[in-house]
N, C-alpha and C positions, 0 to 999 in steps of 0.2 A: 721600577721607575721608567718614564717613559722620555725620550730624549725628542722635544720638540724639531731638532734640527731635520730627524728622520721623517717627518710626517710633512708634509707639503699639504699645504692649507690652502683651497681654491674656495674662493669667496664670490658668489653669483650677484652683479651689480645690475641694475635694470633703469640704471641712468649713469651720464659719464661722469657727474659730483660722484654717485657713490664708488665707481672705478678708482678715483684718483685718491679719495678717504678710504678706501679698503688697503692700497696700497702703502699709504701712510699709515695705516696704523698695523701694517707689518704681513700682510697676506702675501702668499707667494706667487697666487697664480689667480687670474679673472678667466672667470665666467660671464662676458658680456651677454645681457639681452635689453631688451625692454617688456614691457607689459606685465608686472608683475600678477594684477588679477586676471592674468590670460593663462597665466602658468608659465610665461616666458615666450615671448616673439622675438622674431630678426630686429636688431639694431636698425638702423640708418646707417647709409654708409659715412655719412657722414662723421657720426656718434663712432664707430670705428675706428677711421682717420684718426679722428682726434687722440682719442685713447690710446691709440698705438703710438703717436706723439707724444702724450705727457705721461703715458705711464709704463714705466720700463721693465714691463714683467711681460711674462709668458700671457698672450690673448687668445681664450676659446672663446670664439663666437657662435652665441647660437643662432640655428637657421631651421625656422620655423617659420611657416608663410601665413598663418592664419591660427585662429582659436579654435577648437572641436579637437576633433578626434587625430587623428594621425595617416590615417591611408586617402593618400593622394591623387588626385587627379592629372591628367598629362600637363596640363597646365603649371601647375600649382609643381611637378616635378621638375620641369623647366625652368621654373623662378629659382627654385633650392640650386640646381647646378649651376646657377649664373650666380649666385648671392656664392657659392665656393668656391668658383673664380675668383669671382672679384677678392674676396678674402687672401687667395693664393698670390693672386697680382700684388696684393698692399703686406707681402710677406706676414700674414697674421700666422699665429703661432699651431692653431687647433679650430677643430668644427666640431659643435655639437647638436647631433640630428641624430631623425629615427623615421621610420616609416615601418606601418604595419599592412597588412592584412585584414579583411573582413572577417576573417576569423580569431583572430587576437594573436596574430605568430608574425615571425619577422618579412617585411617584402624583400627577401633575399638579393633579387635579380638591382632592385635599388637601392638597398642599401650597399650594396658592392658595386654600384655603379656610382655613388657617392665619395667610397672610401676612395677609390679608384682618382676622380677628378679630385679629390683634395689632395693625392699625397704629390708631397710630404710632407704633408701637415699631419698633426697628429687627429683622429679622430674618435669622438667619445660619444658614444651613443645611451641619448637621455632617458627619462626615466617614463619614456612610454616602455621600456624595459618592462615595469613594475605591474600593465594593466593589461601582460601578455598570459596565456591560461597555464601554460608550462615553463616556468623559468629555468630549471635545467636546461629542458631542450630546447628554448630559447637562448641559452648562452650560448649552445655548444654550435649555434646556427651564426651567433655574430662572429664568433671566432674563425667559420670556413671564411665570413664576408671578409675578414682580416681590419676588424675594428680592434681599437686601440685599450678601452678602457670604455667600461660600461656605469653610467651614474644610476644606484641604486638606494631603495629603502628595504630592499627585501623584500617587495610585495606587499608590504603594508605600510599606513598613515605616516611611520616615523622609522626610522633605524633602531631606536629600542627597540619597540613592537616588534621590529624585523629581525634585527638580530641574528636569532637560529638560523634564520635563511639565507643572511650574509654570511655567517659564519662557512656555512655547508655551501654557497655559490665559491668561497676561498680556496677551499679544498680541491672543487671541480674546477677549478681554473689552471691551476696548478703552474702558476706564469705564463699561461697562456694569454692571457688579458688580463687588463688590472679589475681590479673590484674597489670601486670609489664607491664609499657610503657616503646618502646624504639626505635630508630630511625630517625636520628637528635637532640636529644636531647644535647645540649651543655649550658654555662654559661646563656647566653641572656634569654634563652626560658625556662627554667627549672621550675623557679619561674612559668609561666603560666600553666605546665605541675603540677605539684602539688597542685593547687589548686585544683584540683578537689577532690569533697569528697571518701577519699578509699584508695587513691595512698599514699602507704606507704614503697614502694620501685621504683628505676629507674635504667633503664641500658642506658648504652653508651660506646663507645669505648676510647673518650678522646686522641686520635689517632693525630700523626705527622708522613709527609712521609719523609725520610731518603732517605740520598743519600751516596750509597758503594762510599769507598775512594779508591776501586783499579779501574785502570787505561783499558781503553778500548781499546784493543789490536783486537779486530776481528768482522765482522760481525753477528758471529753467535751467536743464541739467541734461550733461551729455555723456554721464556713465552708467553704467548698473548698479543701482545703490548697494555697497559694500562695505568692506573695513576702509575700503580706497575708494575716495569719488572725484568731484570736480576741485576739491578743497583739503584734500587727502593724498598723501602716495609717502612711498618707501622708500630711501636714503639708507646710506651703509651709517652703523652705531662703531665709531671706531673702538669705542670702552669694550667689547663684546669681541671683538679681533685679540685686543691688547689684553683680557682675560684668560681667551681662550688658549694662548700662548704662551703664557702663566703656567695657566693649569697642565699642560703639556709637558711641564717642565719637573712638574710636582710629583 
């Protein structure tokens, strides 16, 4: 039996309704972003403020400057250290970032120069983890940067899929860093997701796609036609929180 109390349940919200229905319907910890079909972008700082005022849990904010890939330009590294700041300045709880290499391996020299300007925040570095060529020696590389907890699938599509490789990254860790699986994770599969000995946290988005109730008057359109468009996007499913806390319990 698995004792939901033990598991801290982080629930990724990519708007401030769904930060404050995640929280309500019993999550322990946000993952703020925006741009769900980006794969997740920086907040507003605005959208931050707020959330950190109405909602009284622990806030990772993600800090991601743009869509594509992960290795950054001077620029674009200069935005991320200011967007930690300010995070620091407004006492947020966690940053979650990453930066790679042209080669698929971690920017050591920035990632450690991120962890550095956030602490003592805690920091979790995302799951461009996951599209690095060596995940051992990827781990063993954020662990010198002194990151906090790595969000993972394992290297593949989903946490199921992954699995084997969460299971054996738990092992190599050895409290060294935590191992937060995430990635598919929903009611069904959760229970097989926590079995594994170590996993004492999980993320998921717990995610429902909404349909705008205003009326389509024109052709024109300002997204990439997707599961999310100008009339489409993702809100937290509180039933899906409130299950999956159920099933923890089971």
């Amino acid at each position: 039996m698995t004792d939901s109390t033990q598991i801290l349940i982080e629930v990724a919200a990519f708007t401030p309704n769904a930060a404050l229905t995640a929280y309500k319907a019993g999550a322990h910890r946000i993952e703020l972003c925006s741009g769900y079909a980006e794969g997740g972008l920086s907040p507003s700082a605005a959208t931050i403020l707020w959330v950190r005022e109405k909602v009284p849990l622990q806030i990772h904010v993600m800090v991601r400057p743009r869509i594509g890939d992960f290795v950054y330009n001077e620029t674009e590294k200069e935005i991320m250290l200011r967007d930690i700041l300010f995070c620091k300045e407004h006492r947020v709880g966690g940053i979650v970032a990453g930066a790679l290499t042209q080669e698929g391996e971690i920017d050591e020299d920035f990632v450690a120069e991120m962890v550095q300007a956030a602490y003592p925040m805690s920091f979790t570095f995302h799951r461009a983890f996951d599209v690095c060529r060596d995940l051992p020696a990827v781990l063993e590389s954020l662990i010198r940067c002194g990151v906090h907890r790595v969000l993972t699938s394992g290297g593949k599509a989903n946490c199921i899929a992954g699995l084997q490789t969460i299971s054996g990254l738990l092992k190599q860790a050895k409290g060294r860093i935590i191992i937060l699986p995430g990635g598919g994770i929903n009611p069904e599969n959760v229970n097989e997701i926590v079995g594994l000995k170590g996993i004492n946290e999980i993320h998921l988005s717990g995610k429902k796609l909404v349909q705008s109730k205003m009326t389509k008057h024109s052709p024109v359109t300002f997204t990439s036609k997707d599961v999310v468009d100008d009339y489409r996007w993702f809100e937290c499913e509180p039933v899906i929180i409130e299950t999956l806390r159920k099933k923890l319990k089971s």
